[in-house]
N, C-alpha and C positions, 0 to 999 in steps of 0.2 A: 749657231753658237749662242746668240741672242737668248734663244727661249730655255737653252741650256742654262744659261746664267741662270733665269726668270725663275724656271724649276729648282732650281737650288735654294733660293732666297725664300720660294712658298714653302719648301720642305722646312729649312731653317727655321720659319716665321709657327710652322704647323708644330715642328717639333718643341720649340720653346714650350708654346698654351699647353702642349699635351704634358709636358713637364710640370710646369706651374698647375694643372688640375690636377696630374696624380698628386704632387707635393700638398696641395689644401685638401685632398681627401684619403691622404694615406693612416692608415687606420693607427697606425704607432705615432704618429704627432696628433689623433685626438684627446681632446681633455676628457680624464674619466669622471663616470656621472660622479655626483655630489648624492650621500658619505661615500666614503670609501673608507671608515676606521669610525670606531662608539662615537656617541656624541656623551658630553656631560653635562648631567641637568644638575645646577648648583640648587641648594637650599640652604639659606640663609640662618634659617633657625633650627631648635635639635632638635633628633628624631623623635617622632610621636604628636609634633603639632599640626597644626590645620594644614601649613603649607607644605611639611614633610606627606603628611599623607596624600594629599591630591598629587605632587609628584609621583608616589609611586603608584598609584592609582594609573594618571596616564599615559605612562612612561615605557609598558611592555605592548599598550596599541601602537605608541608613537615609533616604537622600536620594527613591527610589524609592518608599520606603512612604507617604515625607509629605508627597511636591510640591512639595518647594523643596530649593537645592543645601546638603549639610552641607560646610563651609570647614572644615577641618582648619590649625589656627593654633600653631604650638609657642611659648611659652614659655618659656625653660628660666630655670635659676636660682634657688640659694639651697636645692638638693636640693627640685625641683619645690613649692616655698614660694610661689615670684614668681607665675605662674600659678594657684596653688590659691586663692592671696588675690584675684587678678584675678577670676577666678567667686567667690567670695565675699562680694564687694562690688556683683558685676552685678544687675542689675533682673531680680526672680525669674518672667520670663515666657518662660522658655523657650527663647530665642532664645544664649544665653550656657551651656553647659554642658561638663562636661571626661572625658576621663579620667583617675580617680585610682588611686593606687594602695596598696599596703600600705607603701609608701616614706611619702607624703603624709598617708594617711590613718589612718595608727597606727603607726610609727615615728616618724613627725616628733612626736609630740605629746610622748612623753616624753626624746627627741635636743633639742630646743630648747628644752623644757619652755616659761618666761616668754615666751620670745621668739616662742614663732609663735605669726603676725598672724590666725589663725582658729583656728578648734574643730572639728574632724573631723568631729564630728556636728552642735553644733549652729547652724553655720556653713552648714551644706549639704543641700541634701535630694536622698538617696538613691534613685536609679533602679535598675538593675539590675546585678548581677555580673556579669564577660565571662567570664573564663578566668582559672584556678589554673595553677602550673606549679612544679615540685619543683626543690629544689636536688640537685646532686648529690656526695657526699663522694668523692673522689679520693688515691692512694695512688699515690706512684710508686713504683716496679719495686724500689727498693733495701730500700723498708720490707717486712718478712716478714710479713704480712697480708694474708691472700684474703676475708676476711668479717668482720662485725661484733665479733664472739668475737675473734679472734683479734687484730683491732684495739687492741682495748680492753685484751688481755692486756699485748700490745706496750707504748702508751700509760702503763699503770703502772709500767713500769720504765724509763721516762723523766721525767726532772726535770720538762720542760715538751712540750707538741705544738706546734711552729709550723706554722700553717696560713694562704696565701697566700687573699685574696678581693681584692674589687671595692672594700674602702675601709670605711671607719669608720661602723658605725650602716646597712651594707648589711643585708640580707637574709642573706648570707653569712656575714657576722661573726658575727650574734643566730646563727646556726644553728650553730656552733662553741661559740657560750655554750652554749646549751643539750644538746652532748652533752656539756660538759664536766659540766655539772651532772648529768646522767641518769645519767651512765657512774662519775661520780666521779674526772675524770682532768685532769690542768690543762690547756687548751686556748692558747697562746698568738697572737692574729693577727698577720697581716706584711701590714699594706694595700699595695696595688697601685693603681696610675692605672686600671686595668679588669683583667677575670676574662681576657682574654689576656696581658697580661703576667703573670699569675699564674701560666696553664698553663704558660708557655715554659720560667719556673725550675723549675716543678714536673720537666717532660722533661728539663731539665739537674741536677736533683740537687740543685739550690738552696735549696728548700723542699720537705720530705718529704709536706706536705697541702695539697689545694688544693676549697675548697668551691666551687659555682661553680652558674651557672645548668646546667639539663640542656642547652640548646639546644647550649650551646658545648663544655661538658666530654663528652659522650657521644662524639665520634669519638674522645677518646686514649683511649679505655676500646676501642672498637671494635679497634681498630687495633692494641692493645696497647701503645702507648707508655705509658698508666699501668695501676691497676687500680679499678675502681665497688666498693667497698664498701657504699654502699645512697644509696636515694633518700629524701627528707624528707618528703615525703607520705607518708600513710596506704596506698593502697594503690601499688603498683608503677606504671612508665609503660610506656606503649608502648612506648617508643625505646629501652628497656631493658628488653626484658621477665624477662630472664634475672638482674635484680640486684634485691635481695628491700629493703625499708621498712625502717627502724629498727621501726616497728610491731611487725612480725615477727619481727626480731632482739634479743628482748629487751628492746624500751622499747613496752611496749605503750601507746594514748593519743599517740604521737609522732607528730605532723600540722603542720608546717610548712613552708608553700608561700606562694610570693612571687600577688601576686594584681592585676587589676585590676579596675575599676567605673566606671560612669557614676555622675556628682552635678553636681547644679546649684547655684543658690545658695539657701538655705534658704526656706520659702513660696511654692515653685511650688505652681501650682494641679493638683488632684487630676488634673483630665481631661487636662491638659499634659503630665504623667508617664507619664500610663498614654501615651499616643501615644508619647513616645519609646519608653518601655517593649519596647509591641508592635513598631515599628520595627526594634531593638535584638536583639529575640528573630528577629525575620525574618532582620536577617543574620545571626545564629548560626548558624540554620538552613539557612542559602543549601550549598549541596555544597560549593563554590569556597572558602568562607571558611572553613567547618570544615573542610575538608583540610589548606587552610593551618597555620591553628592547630593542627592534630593532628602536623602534621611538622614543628613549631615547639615541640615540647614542650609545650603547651597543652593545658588539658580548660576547653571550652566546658562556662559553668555558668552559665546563665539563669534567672534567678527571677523574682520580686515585689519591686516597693519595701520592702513590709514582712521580707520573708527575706534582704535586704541590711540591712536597720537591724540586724536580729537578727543577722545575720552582723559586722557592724560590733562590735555591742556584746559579740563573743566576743572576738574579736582585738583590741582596742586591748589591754587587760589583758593579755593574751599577750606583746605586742610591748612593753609598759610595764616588766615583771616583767625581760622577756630583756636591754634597754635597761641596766637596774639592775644586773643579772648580770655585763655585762660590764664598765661603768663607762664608756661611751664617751658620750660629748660630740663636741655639733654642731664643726667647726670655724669 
């Protein structure tokens, strides 16, 4: 009777585990992989600008790598605020993410200071960097200045420099702060509704400096309608390879380029990340999409979530410091 018991209690003991193992590997209580429905790629500003198009640019590899379609959705408004606060507030699985930019994600923070509706950082959590892209500083024909030196020379025997950009608290504007401050030379901006009507005064004599993205300012330099005094990145660009860095020209340290980045809403899950991640880095890599971007003024610059925080937490203070320099206020 003894070992009758005994054998009851091992079956008992055997049948539980056998239970409890089919239970943790019954195929109807797995979690199904991640997507399982579109993701949506928010864009902050409207269709046809820099960061409209590298979304849709990446967006059918991204789709490719992860089995469901990426929806490219533009937001605009409020200097990509309206949008940035939409994924900010979205439910952190994945399904809701943007691209941001150095506009959104560290100029805005010290342009509206109190008023914006998130935190750059910790509002968001940080996927991958796309592409960097230099501004370029612009001289028309009248001013006597072929290089940095002589710029600068010119510059000090002027009361003030007006210099035409894309508008107040741009990329363009901070980057006029900042050689006034390097150079020690007064910098003055002349906002424009965009970096074409900047160039047009620039070719009529209107405004003797025009800072601008390289995409668009690179033909009047080509073409000699103005002339490239140098580019805001560190090292040179392609589409210019002939016109040399402030780096170079005596501001050594000088690295200010306009940028963009994928971010979701803050506490996505690790294994979530890394998938767009990898996705992310596939279309960098795709031929078709880096071409693009390379003849778009662009350097494809792919990393890690963590080499984007760290990247984050260089620039915001950069873009904070240049904000202050100039004294410009959100409108």
């Amino acid at each position: 009777m003894r070992i009758t018991r005994l054998s009851r209690r091992a079956f008992a003991t055997s049948a539980a585990a056998a239970a409890t193992l089919l239970g943790r590997t019954r195929p109807g209580r797995a979690q199904p992989a991640w997507p399982t429905r579109p993701i949506t790629l928010i864009v902050t500003y409207a269709p046809g600008g820099s960061a409209d198009v590298l979304a849709r640019l990446i967006a059918p590899v991204m789709a490719q790598q992860l089995g469901q379609p990426v929806v490219v959705e533009n937001r605009a408004g409020g200097g990509g605020n309206v949008g940035s606060e939409m994924v900010a507030r979205a439910a952190p699985d994945g399904y809701t993410i943007q691209i941001g930019a150095v506009s959104t994600h560290a100029i805005n923070k010290e342009l509206f200071g109190a008023r914006l509706p998130f935190d750059p950082q910790r509002s968001f959590t940080p996927i991958i960097l796309l592409s960097r892209q230099p501004n370029l500083v612009l001289v028309g024909n009248r001013v006597p200045a072929r290089t940095v030196a002589e710029f600068v020379a010119w510059a000090k025997t002027q009361p003030s420099v007006a210099y035409g950009t894309a508008g107040i608290g741009s990329s363009n504007h901070l980057t006029g702060a900042l050689i006034g401050d390097v150079f020690g030379i007064k910098m003055e901006v002349v906002p424009y509704r965009s970096g074409g009507q900047a160039l047009t005064d620039l070719i009529a004599g209107n405004v003797p400096v025009v800072i601008d993205n390289i995409v668009t300012a690179a033909p009047l330099a080509r073409d000699g309608r103005a002339r490239a005094i140098a580019v805001t990145s560190a090292q040179r660009s392609p589409l210019l390879p002939d016109v040399p860095s402030f780096a170079e020209s005596g501001a050594p340290g000088f690295d200010l380029v306009s940028w963009q980045a994928l971010f979701g809403p803050a506490g996505m899950p690790a294994p979530v990340v890394a998938r767009i991640n990898a996705a992310a880095r596939a279309a960098l890599a795709d031929a078709n999409v880096r071409q693009r971007l390379i003849d778009g003024g662009s350097t494809p610059a792919p990393g890690s979530p963590e080499e984007l925080a760290a990247f984050m937490a260089e620039e915001i203070p950069k873009w904070v410091r240049l904000v202050q320099i100039s004294g410009a206020k959100a409108e």
